[in-house]
N, C-alpha and C positions, 0 to 999 in steps of 0.2 A: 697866253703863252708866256713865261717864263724864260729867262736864260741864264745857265749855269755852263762856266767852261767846264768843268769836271762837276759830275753830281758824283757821289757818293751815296748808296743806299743799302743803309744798315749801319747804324750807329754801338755797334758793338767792337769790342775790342781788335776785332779785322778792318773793319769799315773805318775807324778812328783809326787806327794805323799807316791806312791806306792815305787820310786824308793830310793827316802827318808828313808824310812822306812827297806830296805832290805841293803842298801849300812852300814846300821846303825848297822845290824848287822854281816855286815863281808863281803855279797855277792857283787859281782863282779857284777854288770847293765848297762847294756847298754839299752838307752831310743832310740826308733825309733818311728821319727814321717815323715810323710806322704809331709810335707810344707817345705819351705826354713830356716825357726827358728822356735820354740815350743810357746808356749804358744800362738797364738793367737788370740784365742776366749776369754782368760782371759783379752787380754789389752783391745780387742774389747767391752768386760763387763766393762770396765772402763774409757772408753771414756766421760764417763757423770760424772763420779764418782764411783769409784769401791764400791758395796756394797759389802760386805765384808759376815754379817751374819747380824742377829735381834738379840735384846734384850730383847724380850718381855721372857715371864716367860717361863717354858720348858715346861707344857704341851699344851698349846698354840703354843708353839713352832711346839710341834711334833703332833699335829690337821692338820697340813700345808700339811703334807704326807700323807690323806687321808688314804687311803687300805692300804697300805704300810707303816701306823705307824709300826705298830706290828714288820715288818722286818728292817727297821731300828732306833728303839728306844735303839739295844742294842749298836749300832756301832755311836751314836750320845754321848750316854753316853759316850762313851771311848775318841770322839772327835767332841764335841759341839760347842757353840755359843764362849763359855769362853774361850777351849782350840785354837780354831783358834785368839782368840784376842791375848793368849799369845803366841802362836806360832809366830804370826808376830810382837809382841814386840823384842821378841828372835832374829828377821831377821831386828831390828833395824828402825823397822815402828811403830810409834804410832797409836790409832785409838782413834775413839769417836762415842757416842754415838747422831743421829742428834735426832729431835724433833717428826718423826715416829717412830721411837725407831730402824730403821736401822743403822747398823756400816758400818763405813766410815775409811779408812785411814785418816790421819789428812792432809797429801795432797791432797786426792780425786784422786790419778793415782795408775795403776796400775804397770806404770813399775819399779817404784824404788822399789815395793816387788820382783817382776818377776826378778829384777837384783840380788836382794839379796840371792834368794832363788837358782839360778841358780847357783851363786859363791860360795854356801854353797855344793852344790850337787854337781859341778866339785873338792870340796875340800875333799869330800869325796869319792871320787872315780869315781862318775857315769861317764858313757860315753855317748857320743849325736852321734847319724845318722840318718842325716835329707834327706829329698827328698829321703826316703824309705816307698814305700806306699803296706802296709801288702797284700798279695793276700790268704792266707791261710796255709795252713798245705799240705808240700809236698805230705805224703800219702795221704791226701785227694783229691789231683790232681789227683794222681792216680786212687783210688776209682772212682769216678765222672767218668773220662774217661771209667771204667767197668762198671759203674750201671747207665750212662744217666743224671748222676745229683741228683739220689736219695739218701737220706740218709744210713750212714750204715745200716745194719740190727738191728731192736733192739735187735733180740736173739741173738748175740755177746755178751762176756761179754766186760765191757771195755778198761780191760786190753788186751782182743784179737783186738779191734779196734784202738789201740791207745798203742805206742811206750810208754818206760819209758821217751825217750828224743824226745823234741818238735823239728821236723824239718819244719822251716819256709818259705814261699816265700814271696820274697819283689821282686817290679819292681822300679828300680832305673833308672836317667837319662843314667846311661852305660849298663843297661839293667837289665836282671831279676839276683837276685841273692838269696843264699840259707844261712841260720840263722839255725845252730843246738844250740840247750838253753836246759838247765835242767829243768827248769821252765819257766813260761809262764805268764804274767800280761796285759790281755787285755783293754785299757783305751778308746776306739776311738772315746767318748761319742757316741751322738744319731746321728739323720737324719737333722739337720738344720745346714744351715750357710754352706754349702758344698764347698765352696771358702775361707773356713776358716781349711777345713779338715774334719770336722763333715758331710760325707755324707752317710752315713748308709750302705755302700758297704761292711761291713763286717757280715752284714744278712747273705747273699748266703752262704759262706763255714760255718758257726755255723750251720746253717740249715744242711747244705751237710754233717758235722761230726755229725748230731743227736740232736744239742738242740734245743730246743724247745724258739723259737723267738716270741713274740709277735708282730705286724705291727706295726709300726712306725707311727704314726700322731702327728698333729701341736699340742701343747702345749704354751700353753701365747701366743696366736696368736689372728690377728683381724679376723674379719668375713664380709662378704659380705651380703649386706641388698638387701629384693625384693622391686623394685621400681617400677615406674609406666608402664614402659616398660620392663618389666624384669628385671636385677640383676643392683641393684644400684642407686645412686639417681637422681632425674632429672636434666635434664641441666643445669632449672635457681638455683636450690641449690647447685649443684656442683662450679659453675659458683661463686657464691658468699661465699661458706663456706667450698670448700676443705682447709684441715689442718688447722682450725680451733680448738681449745680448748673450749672442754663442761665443765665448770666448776661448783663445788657444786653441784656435783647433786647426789642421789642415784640411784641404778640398783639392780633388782630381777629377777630371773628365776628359775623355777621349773624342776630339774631330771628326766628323766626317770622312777624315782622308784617314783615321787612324793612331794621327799624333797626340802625345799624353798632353794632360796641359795642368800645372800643380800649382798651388800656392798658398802657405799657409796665413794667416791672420785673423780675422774676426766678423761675423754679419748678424744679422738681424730676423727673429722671425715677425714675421708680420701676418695680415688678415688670409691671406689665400696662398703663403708661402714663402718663401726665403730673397732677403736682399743683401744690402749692407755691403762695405769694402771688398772684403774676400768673393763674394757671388760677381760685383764689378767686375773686378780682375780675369775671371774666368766669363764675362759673358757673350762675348763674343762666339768661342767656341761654341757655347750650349747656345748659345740663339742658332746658330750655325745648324747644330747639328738636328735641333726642332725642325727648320725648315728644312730639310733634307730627309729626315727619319718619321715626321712628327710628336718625337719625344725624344728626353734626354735623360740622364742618370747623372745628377753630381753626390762622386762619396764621398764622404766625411770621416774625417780619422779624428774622434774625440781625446784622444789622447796622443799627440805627434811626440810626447816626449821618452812613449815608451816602446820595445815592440813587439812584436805577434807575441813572440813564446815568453817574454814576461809576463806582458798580460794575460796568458791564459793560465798563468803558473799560482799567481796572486788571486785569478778569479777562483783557479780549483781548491785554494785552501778551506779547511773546514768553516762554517758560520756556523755551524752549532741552533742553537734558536733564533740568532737572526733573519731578518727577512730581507731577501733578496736586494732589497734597496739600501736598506743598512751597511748589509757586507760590499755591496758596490761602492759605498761612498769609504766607507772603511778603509778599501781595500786600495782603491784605484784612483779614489777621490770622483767616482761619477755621480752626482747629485742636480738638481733643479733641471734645470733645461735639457742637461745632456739624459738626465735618467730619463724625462717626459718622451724625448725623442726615439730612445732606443724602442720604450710601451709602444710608440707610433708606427715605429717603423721596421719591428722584427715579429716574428711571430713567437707565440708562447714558447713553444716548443725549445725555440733557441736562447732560452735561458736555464734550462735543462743542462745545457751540454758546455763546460768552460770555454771548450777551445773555440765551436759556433758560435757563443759571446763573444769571446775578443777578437775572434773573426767581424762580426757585425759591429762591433766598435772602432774597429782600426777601418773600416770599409762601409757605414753606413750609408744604405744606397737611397738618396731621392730620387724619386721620378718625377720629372720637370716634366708638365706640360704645357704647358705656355709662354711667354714675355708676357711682363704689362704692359699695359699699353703704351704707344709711343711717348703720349706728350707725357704717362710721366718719367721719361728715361731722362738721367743727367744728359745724355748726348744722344745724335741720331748718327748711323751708319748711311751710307750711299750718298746718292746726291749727283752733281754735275761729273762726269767720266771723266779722267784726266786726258783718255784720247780727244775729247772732244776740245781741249785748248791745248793751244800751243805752249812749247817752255820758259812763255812769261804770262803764263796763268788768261790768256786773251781765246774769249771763244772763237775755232775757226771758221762759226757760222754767221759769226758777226762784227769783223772788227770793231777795233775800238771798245769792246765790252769787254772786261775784266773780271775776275770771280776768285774771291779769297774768303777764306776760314771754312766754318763747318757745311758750306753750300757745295765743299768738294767733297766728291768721294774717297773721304780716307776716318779715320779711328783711332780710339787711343785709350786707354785705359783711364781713369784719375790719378793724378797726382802730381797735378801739372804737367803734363803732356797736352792737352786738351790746348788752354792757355796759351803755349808756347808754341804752337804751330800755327792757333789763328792769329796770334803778331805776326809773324813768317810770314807768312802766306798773304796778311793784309800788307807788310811792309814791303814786298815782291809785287803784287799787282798794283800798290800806289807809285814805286819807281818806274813799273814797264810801261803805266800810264803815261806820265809823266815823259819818259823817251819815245814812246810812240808817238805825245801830239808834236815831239819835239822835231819828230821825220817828216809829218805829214804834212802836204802844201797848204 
């Protein structure tokens, strides 16, 4: 048996927040993360260029968090877009503002924060144990082995379910070992990237001690289109324009409940159907609306810069001997990818008739049916229910247990939003830690 005043589990950019925050005020933390070194879903987020957070204004801002404004509007104030710019001045990284209004380190990497920020927490006391991968709460082994796996009883109260002190099981490469802590900071994000540590294997025992888990699904994920043969595109398109960039174009789809959802910019086709920036932005809804419907429609307006009856005006001019692809690219500039798509996805017929063209170019319908798969979405959806903690992030079926970043149930699109809510939310449950052991007898 081990002892850790505060453990700390999940060494990602909440967990390390959290540990931050508690070391700061006295407590003694030990960060256990599951991998051979921490952070690396964070450098992995910075392999292209770490975005950091947005700039754009703050209720724009917190519009990103959809449902989930409301619960984290209060812990964004406390640490937003501004305070992570100057927190990482603090750790001797400048940042800037690019031309979307995303923040960037002025290097674009992420490990020279990741070094900074660790030699600041080793100088504060934290302690690191890696290749410890959390399996749960000792009594709850217990339990489980008495009840089949079922939750405790909810007519317990919680103090009858649940010790003052948190005893822990980890499986380590020298086998399983036991973590007694005073307090508790669960960070282990969501369900994607499980090669990274993010595999959602800490559902089961939350479920098994009583909270209440939302499912796990793909978030900023691509989708799978139906094609002529079933899922995906035909040979000769695949053939000629997998990984391919759709540029300039906008995207529309309509919710479940009915609500439009627009936004133009740029994605990707790939092996079994469409991802990339612009599909992010909208995936939510069309994940949404697959579960609800089991299929979706995102359209495509190849041309946002022009509209209906222009396009159809320029399609009806004469070509003469040219051939339908010629006078398209000619005419309206439709060529490579955007021409392949249209062959894909209209029928013959509808090249016949101008107005039916620029109709299906301003409105190009996919039909999505399916998500990729979870682990490979940038982020997962669902997770720990916010009813199920209190509004300092502490489950109500266990005090003393804490839960910050992607292990809650809330979402966010890229573009630093993601980022900027699991500091929040780890800088939130490392303080109410911290005040909590500071009430407790």
């Amino acid at each position: 048996m081990e002892r850790a005043r505060v453990a700390v589990v999940g060494g990602g950019p909440a967990g390390l927040m959290a540990a931050g925050a508690l070391a700061a005020q006295g407590c003694a933390v030990t960060v256990y993360d599951a991998m051979p070194s921490v952070g690396r879903k964070f450098l992995l987020a910075g392999r292209g260029g770490l975005n950091l957070t947005h700039a754009e204004p703050q209720d724009a801002f917190l519009g990103r968090y959809g449902a989930r404004r409301d619960k984290l509007a209060p812990l964004l104030a406390v640490f937003g877009a501004d305070h992570l710019r100057s927190w990482a001045h603090g750790l001797g990284v400048e940042t800037f503002v690019g031309s979307s209004g995303r923040v960037f380190p002025t290097e674009m990497k992420a490990a020279p924060l990741l070094r900074a920020w660790l030699a600041c927490l080793r100088a504060a006391g934290v302690r690191f144990a890696v290749r410890y991968r959390w399996l749960g709460w000792a009594d709850e082994a217990a339990q489980s082995r008495l009840t089949g796996g079922a939750p405790a009883p909810e007519a317990a109260s919680a103090d009858e379910r649940q010790p003052r002190h948190q005893r822990l099981r980890f499986a380590t490469p020298e086998g399983e070992r036991f973590v007694e802590a005073d307090a508790l900071v669960l960070a282990l994000g969501g369900g994607s990237w499980a090669k990274l540590g993010s595999d959602g294997a800490w559902v089961a025992p939350l479920r098994t001690a009583g909270v209440e888990v939302a499912d796990l699904r793909p978030a900023n994920c691509g989708f799978d289109v139906a094609g002529p043969a079933g899922t995906g595109w035909s040979a000769h398109f695949l053939e000629r324009f997998r990984g391919q960039p759709l540029k300039s174009v906008a995207a529309r789809c309509t919710d479940p409940a009915g609500r439009v959802h627009a936004r133009a910019g740029e994605c990707l086709i790939s092996a079994t159907g469409i991802e990339g920036g612009l599909v992010y932005a909208l995936s939510a809804p069309l994940r949404d609306t697959l579960l609800a419907r089991g299929e979706a429609t995102l359209e495509l307006d190849l041309t946002p810069g022009r509209s209906l009856e222009r396009l159809a005006a320029e399609i009806a001019r004469p070509r003469g001997s040219r051939s339908m692809a010629a006078h398209l690219q000619g005419q309206v500039g439709i060529k490579g990818v955007k021409a392949g798509l249209l062959r894909e996805c209209l029928a013959r017929a509808d090249f016949d008739d101008p107005t039916r063209l620029a109709v299906g170019i301003k409105t190009l319908p996919l039909k999505l049916v399916a998500t990729r798969p979870l682990d490979e979405a940038i982020s997962s959806a669902g997770g720990v229910r916010f009813e199920s903690v209190d509004e300092h992030l502490m489950l109500r079926a266990r005090p003393g247990v804490f839960v910050a970043g992607e292990m809650l149930d809330w979402e966010a699109p890229t573009g630093g939003y993601l980022l900027t809510a699991c500091f929040a939310t780890g800088l939130a449950a490392g303080n109410a830690a911290a005040q909590w052991l500071s009430e407790s007898p």
